[in-house]
N, C-alpha and C positions, 0 to 999 in steps of 0.2 A: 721383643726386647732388643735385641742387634740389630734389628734399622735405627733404634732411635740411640747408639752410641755414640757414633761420629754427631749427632746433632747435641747431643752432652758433652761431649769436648768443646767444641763450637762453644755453646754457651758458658764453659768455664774458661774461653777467650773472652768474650765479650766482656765477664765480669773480672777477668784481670786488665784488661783493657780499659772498663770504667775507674778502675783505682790508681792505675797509671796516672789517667787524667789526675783525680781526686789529686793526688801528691803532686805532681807537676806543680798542681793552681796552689798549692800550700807553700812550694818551695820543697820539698822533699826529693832531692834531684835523684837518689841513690835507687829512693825506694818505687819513682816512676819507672827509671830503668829496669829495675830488678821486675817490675809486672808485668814492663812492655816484652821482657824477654820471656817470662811466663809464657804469657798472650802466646808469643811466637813459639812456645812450645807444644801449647796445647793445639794450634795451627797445625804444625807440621803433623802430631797424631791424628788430628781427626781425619786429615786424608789418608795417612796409611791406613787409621781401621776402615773406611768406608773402603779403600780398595780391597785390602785382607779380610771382610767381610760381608765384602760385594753388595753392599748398604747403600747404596747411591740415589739419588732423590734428587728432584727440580725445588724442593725448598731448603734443601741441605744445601744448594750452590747457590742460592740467594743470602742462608742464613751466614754462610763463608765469608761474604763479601760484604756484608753488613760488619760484622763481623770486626774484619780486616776496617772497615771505615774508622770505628772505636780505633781500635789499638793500633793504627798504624798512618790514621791520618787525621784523626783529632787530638791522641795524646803525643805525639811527634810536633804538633804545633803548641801543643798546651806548654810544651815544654820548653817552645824556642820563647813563647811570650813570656813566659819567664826569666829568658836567661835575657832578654831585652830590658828586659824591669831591673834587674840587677844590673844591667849595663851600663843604665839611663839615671836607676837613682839607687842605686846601692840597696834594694832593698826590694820584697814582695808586696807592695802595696797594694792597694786597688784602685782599680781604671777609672772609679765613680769619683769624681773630683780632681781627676788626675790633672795638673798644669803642665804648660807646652807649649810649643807652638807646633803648626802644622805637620812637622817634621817630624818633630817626638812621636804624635797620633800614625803617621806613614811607619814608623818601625814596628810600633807595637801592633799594629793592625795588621801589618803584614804577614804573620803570626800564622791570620788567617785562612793566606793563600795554600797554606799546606795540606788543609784537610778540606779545600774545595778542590785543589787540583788532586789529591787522593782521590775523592769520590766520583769526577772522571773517567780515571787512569782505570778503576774498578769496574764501573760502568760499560768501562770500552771494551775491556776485559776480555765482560762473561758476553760480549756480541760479536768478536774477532775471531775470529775462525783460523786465525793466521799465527795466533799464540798456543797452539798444542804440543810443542816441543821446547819453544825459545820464546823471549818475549820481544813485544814491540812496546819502547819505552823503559824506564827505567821503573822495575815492582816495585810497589808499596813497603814489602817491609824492609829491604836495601835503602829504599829512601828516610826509613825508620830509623835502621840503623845508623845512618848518615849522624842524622839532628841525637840519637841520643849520645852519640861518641862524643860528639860537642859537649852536651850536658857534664856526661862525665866529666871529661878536660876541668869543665867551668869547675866542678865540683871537688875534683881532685889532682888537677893537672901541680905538675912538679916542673913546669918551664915558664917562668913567668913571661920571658920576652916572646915565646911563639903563643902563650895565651893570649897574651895581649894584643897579638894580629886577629888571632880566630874570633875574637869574642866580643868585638866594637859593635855597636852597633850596625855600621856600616859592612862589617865584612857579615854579618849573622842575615843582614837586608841580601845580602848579595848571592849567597849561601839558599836562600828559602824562595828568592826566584828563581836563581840556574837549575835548582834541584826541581823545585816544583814545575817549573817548563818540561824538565828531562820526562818526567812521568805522563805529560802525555806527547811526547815526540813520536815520531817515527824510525828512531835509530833501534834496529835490533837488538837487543839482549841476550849473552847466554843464559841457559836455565843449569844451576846447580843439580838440579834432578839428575841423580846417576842410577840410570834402568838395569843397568849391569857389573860388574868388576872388572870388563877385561879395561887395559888400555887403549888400545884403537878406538877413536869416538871418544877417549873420555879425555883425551891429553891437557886439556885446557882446562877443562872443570878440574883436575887432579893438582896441577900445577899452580894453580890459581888459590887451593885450600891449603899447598903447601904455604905459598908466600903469605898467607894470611895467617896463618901458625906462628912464621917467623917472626912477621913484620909485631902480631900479638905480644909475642915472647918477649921480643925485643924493647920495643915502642909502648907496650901496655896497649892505653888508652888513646893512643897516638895511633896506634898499628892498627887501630879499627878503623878512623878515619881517613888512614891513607889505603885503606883496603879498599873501601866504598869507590874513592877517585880510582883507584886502580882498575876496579869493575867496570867503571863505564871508559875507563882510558883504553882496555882491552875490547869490548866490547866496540867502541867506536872504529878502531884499528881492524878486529876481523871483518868490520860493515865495509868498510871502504877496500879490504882486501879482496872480499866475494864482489864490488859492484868493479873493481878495473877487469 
């Protein structure tokens, strides 16, 4: 019975992960979020009990990553296609009859690139030998969080004039390829994983949860979005510190 726990957390990602999608494609902006962060709840457990229950398996790290595809790179896309449809025509239609020109089809398709270049980034992952402490690349659910902070904004934002940067079609186009590229770059990542309490070693990861407490407090649903940039603004900054 405790081998197969971490692999029932896992499967209560996936199926919050499926319902994220489900709401995304309905227009349910709150309630995809509120799954996708489930998802990423029950994520984060399943590896603590496999580690606290030394439950570990070669289809338990396959099922993870399957897993992570659902909820963190198909309904992160499901969600930008939507907020594209609202962009484009005020409304959750459907793509079967949809008119356009070529241009329209490039936004809303684009959509796509997120949970292909997820599955990737995943891919590359579980065969990088080089990602056991930090990553290479920008993770799957950082890039989650990305697109859903947006959603939220869409959904609830209180600044018209900075929504109305973030949320054009064109900036959402611009947004879902820099991000989807980052995911499979080769720019290092820190990893939040904190193995211990002391400070030495943790300066950054420690420093990094404050400003994102703040920027949250402050900014809301703003503060998430400029957390994600912050992540990789940091992260780019110690890469080129360690290569001089």
């Amino acid at each position: 019975m405790r081998k197969h726990i971490p692999n029932f957390l896992t499967s209560l990602n996936i199926v919050s992960g499926s319902l994220s999608v489900m709401f995304a494609l309905e227009g349910h902006i709150n309630l995809a979020v509120l799954t996708m962060f489930l998802a990423a709840l029950f994520d984060f457990f399943d590896g603590m009990s496999a580690r606290l229950l030394k439950a570990y398996s070669p289809i338990g790290k396959e099922l993870d990553s399957l897993a992570d595809m659902i909820s963190f790179g198909l309904a992160p896309g499901m969600m930008v296609l939507t907020l594209q449809k609202y962009a484009l025509f005020g409304n959750v239609s459907s793509l079967v009859g949809t008119s356009g020109g070529w241009l329209t089809w490039v936004f809303l398709l684009s959509a796509f690139f997120i949970p292909v270049m997820s599955g990737l980034r995943l891919a590359k992952f579980n065969i990088d030998e080089r990602q056991t402490t930090s990553f290479i690349g920008l993770p799957t659910p950082a890039n989650a969080i990305f697109f859903a902070s947006l959603a939220l904004i869409a959904e609830n934002g209180n600044m018209p004039v900075l929504d109305g940067i973030l949320l054009t079609p064109y900036s959402l186009l611009f947004f879902t390829v820099v991000m989807s590229l980052l995911l499979v770059s080769e720019i290092p990542m820190f990893s939040l994983k904190i193995k211990n309490l002391k400070w030495s070693g943790n300066q950054v990861r420690y420093l990094f949860l404050l400003t994102v407490l703040v920027l949250t407090y402050f900014f809301s649903f703003y503060g998430i979005t400029l957390s994600i940039l912050l992540y990789i603004l940091i992260s780019f900054t110690l890469s080129l510190k360690k290569s001089v």
